[in-house]
C-alpha positions as CSV (number, residue, x, y, z in Angstrom):
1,X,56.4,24.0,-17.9
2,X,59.8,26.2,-18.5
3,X,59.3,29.4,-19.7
4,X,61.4,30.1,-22.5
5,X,61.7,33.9,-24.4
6,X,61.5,33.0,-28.0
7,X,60.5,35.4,-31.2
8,X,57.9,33.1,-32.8
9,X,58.8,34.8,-35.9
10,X,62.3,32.6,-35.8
11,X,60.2,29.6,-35.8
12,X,57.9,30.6,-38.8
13,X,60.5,30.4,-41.6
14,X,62.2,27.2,-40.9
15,X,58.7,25.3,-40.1
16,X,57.9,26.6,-44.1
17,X,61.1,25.4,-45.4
18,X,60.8,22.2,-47.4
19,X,64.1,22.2,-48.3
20,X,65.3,20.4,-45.9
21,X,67.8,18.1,-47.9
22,X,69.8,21.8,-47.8
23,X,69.0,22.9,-44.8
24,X,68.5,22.4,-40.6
25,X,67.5,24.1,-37.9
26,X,67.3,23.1,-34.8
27,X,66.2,25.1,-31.2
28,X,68.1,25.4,-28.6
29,X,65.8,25.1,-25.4
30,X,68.0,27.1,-23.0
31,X,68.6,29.9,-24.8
32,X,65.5,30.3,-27.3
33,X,67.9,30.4,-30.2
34,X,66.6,29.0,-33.7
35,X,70.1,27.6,-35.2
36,X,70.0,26.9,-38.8
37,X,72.8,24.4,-40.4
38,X,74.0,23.9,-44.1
39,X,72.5,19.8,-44.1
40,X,75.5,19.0,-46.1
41,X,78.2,20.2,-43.8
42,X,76.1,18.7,-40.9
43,X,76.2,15.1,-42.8
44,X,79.7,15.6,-43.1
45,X,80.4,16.7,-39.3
46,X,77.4,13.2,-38.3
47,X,79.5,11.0,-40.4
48,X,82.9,11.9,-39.0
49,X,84.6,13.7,-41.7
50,X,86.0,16.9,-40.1
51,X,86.2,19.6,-42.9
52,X,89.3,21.6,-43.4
53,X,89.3,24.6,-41.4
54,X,91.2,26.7,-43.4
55,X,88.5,26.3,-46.0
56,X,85.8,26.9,-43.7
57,X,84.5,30.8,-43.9
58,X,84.3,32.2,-40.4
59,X,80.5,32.3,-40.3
60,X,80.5,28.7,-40.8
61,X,83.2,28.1,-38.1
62,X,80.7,29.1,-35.1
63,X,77.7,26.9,-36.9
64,X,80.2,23.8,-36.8
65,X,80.6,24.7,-33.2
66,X,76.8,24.5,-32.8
67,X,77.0,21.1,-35.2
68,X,78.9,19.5,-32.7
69,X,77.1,21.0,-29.7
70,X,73.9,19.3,-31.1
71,X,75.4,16.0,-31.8
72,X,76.8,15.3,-28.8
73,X,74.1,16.5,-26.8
74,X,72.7,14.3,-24.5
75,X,70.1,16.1,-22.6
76,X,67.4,17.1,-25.3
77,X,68.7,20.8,-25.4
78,X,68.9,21.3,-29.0
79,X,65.0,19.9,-30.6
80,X,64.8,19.5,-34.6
81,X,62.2,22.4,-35.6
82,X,60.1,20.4,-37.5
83,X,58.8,21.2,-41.3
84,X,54.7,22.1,-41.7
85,X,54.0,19.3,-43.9
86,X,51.9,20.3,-47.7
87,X,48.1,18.9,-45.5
88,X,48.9,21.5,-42.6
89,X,49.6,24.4,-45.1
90,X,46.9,23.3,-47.9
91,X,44.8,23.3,-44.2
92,X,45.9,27.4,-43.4
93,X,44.5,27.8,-46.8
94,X,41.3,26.3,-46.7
95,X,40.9,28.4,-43.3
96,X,41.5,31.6,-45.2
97,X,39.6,31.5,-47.4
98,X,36.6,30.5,-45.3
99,X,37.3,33.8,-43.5
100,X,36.5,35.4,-47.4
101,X,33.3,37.4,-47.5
102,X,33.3,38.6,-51.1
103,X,31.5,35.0,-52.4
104,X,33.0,35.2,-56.3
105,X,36.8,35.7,-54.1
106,X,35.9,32.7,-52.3
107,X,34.7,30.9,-55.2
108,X,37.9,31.6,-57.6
109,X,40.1,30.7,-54.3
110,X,38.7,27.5,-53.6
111,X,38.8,26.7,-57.5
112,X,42.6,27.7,-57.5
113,X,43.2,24.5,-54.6
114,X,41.2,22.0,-56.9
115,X,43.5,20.0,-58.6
116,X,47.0,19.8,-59.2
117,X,49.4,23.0,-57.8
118,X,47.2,23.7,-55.6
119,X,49.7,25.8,-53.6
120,X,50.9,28.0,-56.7
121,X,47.4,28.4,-58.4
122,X,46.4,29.7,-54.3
123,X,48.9,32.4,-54.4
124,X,48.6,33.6,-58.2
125,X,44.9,34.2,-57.9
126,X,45.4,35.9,-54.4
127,X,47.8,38.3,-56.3
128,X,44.6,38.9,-58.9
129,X,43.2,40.5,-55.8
130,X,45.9,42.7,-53.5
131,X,43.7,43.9,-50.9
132,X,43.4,40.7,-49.7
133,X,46.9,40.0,-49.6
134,X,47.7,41.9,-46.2
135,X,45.1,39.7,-44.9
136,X,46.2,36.4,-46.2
137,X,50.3,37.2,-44.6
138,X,48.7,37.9,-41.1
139,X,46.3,35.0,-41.5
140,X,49.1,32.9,-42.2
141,X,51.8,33.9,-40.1
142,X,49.1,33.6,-37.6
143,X,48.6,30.0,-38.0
144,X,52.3,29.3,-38.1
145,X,52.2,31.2,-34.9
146,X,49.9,28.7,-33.3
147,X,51.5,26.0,-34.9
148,X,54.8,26.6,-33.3
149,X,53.4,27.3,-29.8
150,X,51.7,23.9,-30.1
151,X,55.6,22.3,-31.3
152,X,56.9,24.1,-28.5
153,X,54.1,23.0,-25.5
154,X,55.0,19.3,-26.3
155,X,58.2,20.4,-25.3
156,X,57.4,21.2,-22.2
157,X,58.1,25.1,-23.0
158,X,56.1,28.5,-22.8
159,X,56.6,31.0,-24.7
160,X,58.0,34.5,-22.4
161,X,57.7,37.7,-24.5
């Protein structure tokens, strides 16, 4: 197993963006580094169609580096960080709120998952009660925590502090 240092935290965000028809990120496994793309620029750059440089802010200029890096690599360096799909995440919630003591909390939690937005109506009741909201954050960055040391173990790779 290589042992990699990596802030988990990098991970976290990406695996929790759905918006992946905007957005990429991908990990480079030498370095640790989470790289994030603009998915349209990348389509462009997969396709062939070099964009004009001159129109190309400086930021962007070192991500079409990476762009490149990634598609011509041929040794598994670079991994896609995948997405946590809507059953893992509707699964951190039912966790939570087994982990509820206060049984009417519980109750109005597991009603707010029943049904349609089950995601939305989760997070506006939670806000109906704050002092569990520090909990919920930790509980759930917690379990995106595990999920990305589980991604990153397929891959062969430890996480170093």
């Amino acid at each position: 197993m290589k042992s990699l240092k990596i802030d988990l935290g990098d991970l976290i965000h990406p695996m929790q963006d759905q918006s992946r028809d905007i957005n990429e990120y991908y990990l480079d496994t030498q370095t640790g580094e989470v790289i994030w793309m603009d998915r349209f620029l990348f389509d462009q750059i997969e396709a062939g169609k070099e964009p004009d440089m001159e129109l190309v802010p400086g930021w962007q200029q070192k991500q079409l580096e990476a762009m490149r890096a990634i598609l011509e690599d041929t040794e598994e360096r670079y991994q896609r960080v995948p997405e946590v799909w809507s059953d893992e995440a509707y699964e951190i919630m039912v966790n939570f709120i087994r982990t509820v003591r206060n049984h009417r909390i519980a109750d109005a939690l597991w009603n707010a998952i029943e049904g349609r937005k089950p995601f939305r109506r989760f997070k506006d009741t939670l806000h109906r009660y704050p002092e569990l909201l520090d909990a919920w954050y930790r509980f759930e960055e917690e379990a995106y925590k595990e999920i990305a040391k589980e991604w990153l173990d397929s891959l062969g790779i430890e996480v170093r502090s």
